[in-house]
C-alpha positions in Angstrom: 85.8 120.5 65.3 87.0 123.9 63.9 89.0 125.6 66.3 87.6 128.9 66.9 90.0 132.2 66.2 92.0 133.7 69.0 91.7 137.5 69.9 95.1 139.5 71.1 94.1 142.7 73.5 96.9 144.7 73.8 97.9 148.7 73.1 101.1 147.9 72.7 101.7 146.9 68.9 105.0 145.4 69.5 103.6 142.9 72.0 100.2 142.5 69.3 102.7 141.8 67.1 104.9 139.6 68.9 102.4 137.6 69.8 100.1 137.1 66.9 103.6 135.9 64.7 104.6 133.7 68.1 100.9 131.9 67.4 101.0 131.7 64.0 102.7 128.3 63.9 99.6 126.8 65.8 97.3 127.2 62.4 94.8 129.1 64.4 93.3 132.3 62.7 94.7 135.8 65.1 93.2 138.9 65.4 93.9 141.5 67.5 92.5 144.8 69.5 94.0 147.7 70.8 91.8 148.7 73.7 88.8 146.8 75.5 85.8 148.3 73.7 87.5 147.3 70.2 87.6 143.5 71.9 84.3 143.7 73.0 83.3 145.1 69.3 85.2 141.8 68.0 83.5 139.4 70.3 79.9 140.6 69.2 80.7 140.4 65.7 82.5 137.0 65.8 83.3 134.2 68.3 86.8 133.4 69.8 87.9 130.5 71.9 90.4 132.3 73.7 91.5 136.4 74.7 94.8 137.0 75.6 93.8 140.3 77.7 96.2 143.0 79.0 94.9 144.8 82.2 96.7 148.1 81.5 95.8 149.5 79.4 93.9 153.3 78.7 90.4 153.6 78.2 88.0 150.9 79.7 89.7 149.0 82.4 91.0 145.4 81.6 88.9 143.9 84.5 86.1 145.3 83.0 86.5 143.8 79.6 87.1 140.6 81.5 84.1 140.7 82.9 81.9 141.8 80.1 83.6 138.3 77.9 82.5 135.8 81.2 78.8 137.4 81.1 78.6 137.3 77.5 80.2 134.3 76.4 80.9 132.2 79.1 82.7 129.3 77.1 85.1 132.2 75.9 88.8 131.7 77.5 90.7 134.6 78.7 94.8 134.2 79.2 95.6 137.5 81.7 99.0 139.8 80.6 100.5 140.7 82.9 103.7 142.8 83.5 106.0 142.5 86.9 104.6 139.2 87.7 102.3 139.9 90.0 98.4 142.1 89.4 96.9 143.3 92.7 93.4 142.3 91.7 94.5 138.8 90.8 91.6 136.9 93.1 89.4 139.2 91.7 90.2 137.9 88.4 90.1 134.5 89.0 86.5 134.8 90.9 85.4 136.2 87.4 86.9 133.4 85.8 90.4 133.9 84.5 92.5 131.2 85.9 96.0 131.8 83.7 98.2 134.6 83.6 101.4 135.6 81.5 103.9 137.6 82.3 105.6 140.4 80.4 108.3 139.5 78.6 107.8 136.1 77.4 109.4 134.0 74.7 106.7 132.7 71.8 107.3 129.5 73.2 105.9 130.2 76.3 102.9 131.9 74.4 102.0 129.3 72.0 102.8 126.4 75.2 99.9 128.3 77.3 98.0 129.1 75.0 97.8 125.1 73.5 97.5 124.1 77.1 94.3 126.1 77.7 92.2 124.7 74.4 93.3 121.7 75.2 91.7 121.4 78.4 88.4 121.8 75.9 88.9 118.6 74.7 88.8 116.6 78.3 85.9 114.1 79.2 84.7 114.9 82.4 83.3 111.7 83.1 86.8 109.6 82.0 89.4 112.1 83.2 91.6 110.0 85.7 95.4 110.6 85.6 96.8 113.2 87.6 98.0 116.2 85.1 94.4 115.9 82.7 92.8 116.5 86.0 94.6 119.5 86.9 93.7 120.6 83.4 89.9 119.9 84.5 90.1 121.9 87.7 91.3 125.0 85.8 88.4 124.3 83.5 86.1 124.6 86.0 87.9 127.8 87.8 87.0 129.5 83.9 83.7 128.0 84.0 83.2 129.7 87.7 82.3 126.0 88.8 84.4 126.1 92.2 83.0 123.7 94.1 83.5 120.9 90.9 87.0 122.6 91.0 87.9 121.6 95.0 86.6 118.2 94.0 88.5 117.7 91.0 91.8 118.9 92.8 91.1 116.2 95.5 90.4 113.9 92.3 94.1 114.8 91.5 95.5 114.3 94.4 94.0 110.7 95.4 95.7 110.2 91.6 99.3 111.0 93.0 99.6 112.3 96.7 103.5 113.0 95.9 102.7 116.3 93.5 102.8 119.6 95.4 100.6 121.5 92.8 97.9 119.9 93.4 97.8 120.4 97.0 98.5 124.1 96.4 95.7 124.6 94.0 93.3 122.9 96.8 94.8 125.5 98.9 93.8 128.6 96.8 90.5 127.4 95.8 89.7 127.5 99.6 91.5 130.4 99.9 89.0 132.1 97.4 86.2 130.4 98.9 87.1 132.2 102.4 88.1 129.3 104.1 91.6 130.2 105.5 92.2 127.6 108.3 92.1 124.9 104.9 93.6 127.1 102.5 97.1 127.6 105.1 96.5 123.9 105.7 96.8 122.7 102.0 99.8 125.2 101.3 101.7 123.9 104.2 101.1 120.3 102.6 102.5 121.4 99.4 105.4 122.4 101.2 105.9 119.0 103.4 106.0 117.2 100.1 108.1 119.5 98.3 109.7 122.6 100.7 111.1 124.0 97.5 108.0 124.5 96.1 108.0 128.6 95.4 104.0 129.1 94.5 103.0 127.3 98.2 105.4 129.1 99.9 104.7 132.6 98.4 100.9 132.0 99.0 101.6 130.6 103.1 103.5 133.6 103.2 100.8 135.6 102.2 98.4 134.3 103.6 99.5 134.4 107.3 101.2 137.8 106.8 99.0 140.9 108.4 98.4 142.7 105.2 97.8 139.8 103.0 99.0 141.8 99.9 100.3 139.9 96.8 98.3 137.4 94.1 97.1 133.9 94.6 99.6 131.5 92.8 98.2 128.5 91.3 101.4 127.2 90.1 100.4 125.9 86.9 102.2 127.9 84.4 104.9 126.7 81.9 108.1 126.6 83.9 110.7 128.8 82.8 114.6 127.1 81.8 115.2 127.6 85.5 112.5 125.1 86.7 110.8 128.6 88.5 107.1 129.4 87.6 106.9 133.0 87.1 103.4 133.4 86.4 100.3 133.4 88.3 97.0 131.7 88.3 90.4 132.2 90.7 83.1 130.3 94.7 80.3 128.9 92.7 77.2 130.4 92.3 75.7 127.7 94.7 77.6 128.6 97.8 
């Protein structure tokens, strides 16, 4: 099957640049955008299996360009920029269906790592997934696909798979979170933590989520680890419930 271009949205033409040369080694035809209403003029004329979107950026907000590519082609996969790590509408995000993030500045490595991690989560069999890290890829499926309630069950898929993995508890954890259900959600983080008490995306979400002010981003702890071991990115309830 013919992988389908990706699309760069940035108005910054060092980081366009940056990143279309960081993904050229993947074989997979770039383009990019400088604003959200040239994106949105891209997507109409052309598909794209996946957006690597920057929020900040002038003229239409990057939320709203977001949300324009899950109404209007669902199946389309968007890849958040970030910059300082952390995006105060991050939940927001994920509801509409953007489950990884990236964080300004990043090495091409990490780019073209994400970026072959997220289309390859295309090529899973929902019905045959059973090991532990190709469901995790599943659940984020589902978190694009806005399918939440599939996504709790596949996270407790991946846990039944190998209880002694922290991320997966975590995950559980901010799914319920989004959900609304915070007795779970602290529960889950705090069981990240008993299996691993270093585990930095648990502990930043138990803090957050017991503070007063509850400000700071859900972290799904699923990004490419950087050289220190630390996960510096981020990462959203179905239509049913």
């Amino acid at each position: 099957m013919k992988t389908q271009p990706i699309l760069i949205v940035d108005d910054e033409k060092n980081i366009r640049l940056t990143m279309s040369q960081s993904l050229e080694p993947m074989g997979i035809p770039v383009q990019t955008a400088v604003n959200g209403e040239e994106a949105l003029q891209k997507l109409r004329e052309e598909p794209f299996g996946l957006v690597f979107l920057d929020l900040k950026m002038p003229g239409m907000d990057g939320m709203d360009v977001l949300r324009e590519i899950k109404n209007n082609w669902p199946k389309t996969r968007v890849i958040i920029i970030t910059a300082h790590g952390t995006i105060g509408s991050a939940v927001e995000a994920m509801k509409i269906g953007s489950v990884d993030f990236i964080q300004k500045p990043f090495s091409p490595g990490e780019i073209r790592e994400l970026a072959t991690q997220v289309l390859g989560r295309e090529t899973l069999d929902e019905e045959s997934v059973v090991d532990y890290p190709s469901l995790i890829e599943l659940c984020n499926r589902h978190i694009s696909d806005r399918r939440f309630a599939a996504a709790r069950e596949t996270a407790q898929k991946a846990i039944a798979a190998d209880p002694a993995q922290p991320e997966a508890y975590n995950l559980l954890g901010a799914l319920f979170e989004i959900k609304g259900d915070e007795p779970a959600s602290q529960k889950f983080y705090r069981a990240a933590l008993d299996i691993d008490p270093s585990f930095k995306p648990a502990q930043a979400n138990l803090d957050r989520a017991t503070s007063w002010n509850k400000i700071g981003r859900i972290d799904f702890g699923l990004a490419p680890r950087d050289a220190d071991g630390d996960n510096p990115s981020p990462k959203g309830d179905d239509h049913e419930e």
